[in-house]
C-alpha positions in Angstrom: 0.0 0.0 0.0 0.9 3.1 -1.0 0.5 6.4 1.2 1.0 9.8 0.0 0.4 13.0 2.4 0.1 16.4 1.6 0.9 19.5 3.9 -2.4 22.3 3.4 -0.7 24.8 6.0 -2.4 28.2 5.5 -0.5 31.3 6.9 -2.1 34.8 7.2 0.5 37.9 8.2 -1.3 40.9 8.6 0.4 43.9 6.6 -1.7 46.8 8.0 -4.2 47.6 10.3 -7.6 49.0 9.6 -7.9 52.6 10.3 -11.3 54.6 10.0 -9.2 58.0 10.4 -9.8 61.3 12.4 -13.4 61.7 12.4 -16.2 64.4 14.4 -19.2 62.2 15.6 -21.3 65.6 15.8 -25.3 64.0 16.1 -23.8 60.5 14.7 -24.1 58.0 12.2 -21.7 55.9 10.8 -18.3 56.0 8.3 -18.0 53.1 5.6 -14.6 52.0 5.1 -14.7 50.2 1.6 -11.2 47.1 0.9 -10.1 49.9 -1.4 -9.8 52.1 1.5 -12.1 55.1 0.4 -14.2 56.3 3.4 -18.0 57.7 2.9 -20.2 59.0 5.7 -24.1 58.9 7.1 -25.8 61.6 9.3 -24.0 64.1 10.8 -20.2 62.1 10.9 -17.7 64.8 9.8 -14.9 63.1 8.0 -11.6 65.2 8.5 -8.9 64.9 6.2 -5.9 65.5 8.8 -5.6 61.8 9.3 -6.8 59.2 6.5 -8.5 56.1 6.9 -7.0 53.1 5.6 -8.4 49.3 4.8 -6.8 46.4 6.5 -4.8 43.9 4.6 -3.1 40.1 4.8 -1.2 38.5 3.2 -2.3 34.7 3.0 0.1 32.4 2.1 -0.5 28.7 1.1 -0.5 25.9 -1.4 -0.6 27.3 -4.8 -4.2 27.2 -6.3 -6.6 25.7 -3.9 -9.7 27.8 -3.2 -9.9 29.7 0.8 -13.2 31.0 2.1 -12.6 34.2 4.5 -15.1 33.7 7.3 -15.7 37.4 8.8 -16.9 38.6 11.8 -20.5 38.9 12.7 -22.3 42.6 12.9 -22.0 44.1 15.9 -19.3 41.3 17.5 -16.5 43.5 16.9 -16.5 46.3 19.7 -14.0 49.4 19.9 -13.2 51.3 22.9 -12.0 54.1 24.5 -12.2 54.5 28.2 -15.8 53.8 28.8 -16.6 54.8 25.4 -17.7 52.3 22.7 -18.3 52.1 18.8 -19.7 49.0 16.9 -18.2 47.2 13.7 -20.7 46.2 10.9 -21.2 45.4 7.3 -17.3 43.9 7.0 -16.5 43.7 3.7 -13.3 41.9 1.6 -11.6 42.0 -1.9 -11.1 40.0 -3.8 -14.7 38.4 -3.1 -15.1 35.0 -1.1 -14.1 32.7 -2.1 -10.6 33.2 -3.6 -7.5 31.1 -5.2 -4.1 31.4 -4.2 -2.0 32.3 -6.9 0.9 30.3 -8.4 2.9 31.2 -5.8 0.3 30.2 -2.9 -0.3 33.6 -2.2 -3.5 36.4 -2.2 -3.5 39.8 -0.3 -6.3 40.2 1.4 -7.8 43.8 2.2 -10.9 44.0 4.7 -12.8 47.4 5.6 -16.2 47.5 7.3 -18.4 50.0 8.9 -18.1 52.0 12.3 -21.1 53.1 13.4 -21.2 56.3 16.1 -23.7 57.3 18.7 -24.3 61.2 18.6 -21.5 63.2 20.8 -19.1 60.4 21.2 -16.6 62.3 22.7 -12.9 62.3 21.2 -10.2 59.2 21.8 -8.4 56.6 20.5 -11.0 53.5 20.1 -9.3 50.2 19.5 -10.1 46.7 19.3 -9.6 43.5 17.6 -11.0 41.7 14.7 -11.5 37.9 14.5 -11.9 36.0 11.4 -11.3 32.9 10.4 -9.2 31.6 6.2 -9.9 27.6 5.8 -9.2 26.5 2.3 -12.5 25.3 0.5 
């Protein structure tokens, strides 16, 4: 009998962080950070151009080829914070399109935005937090 095994090891390395930008949450609403990294606003959000936004992105890294599914995170699972101040992520978003290919080379970059959605008056900070997601070939 004849065995034969093959190593499917998938690597992801993140290569930037997502970044919504300097923003004034005036009466609120919410900014929409597309994979492309071009920001658009609802209600009263005041985008400020002192500090742009900016898409996440990873590199995956695997056997050359095979299919991946992205799974993303859930609305509203992804919290950020501030002192006792929160904002909610929705609406994440990723190009290319689930699912993918690796390339020849068993790679794909990987850029993810989503939306931040602000409660009227949030007052001013630096609101961080971490997103989960999950890249299992297909």
């Amino acid at each position: 009998m004849l065995l034969s095994l093959s190593s499917y090891a998938l690597t992801v390395t993140s290569l930037a962080q997502l970044s919504f930008g300097k923003i004034a949450a005036n009466s609120g609403g919410s900014v929409i950070l597309s994979p492309a990294g071009s920001r658009t606003r609802t209600g009263s959000v005041a985008i400020l151009t002192s500090e742009t936004g900016s898409a996440a992105r990873f590199r995956l890294q695997g056997n050359a080829g095979l299919a991946y599914i992205v799974t993303l995170p859930l609305d509203n699972d992804v919290i950020l914070t501030s002192g006792g101040n929160s904002m909610s992520l929705t609406d994440f978003t990723i190009s290319p399109a689930n699912p993918g290919n690796l390339d020849g080379a068993g790679e794909q970059i990987i850029s993810l935005g989503a939306t931040l959605n602000i409660g009227s008056l949030k007052p001013p900070g630096e609101y961080s937090g971490t997103i989960s997601f999950t890249v299992d070939y297909q």
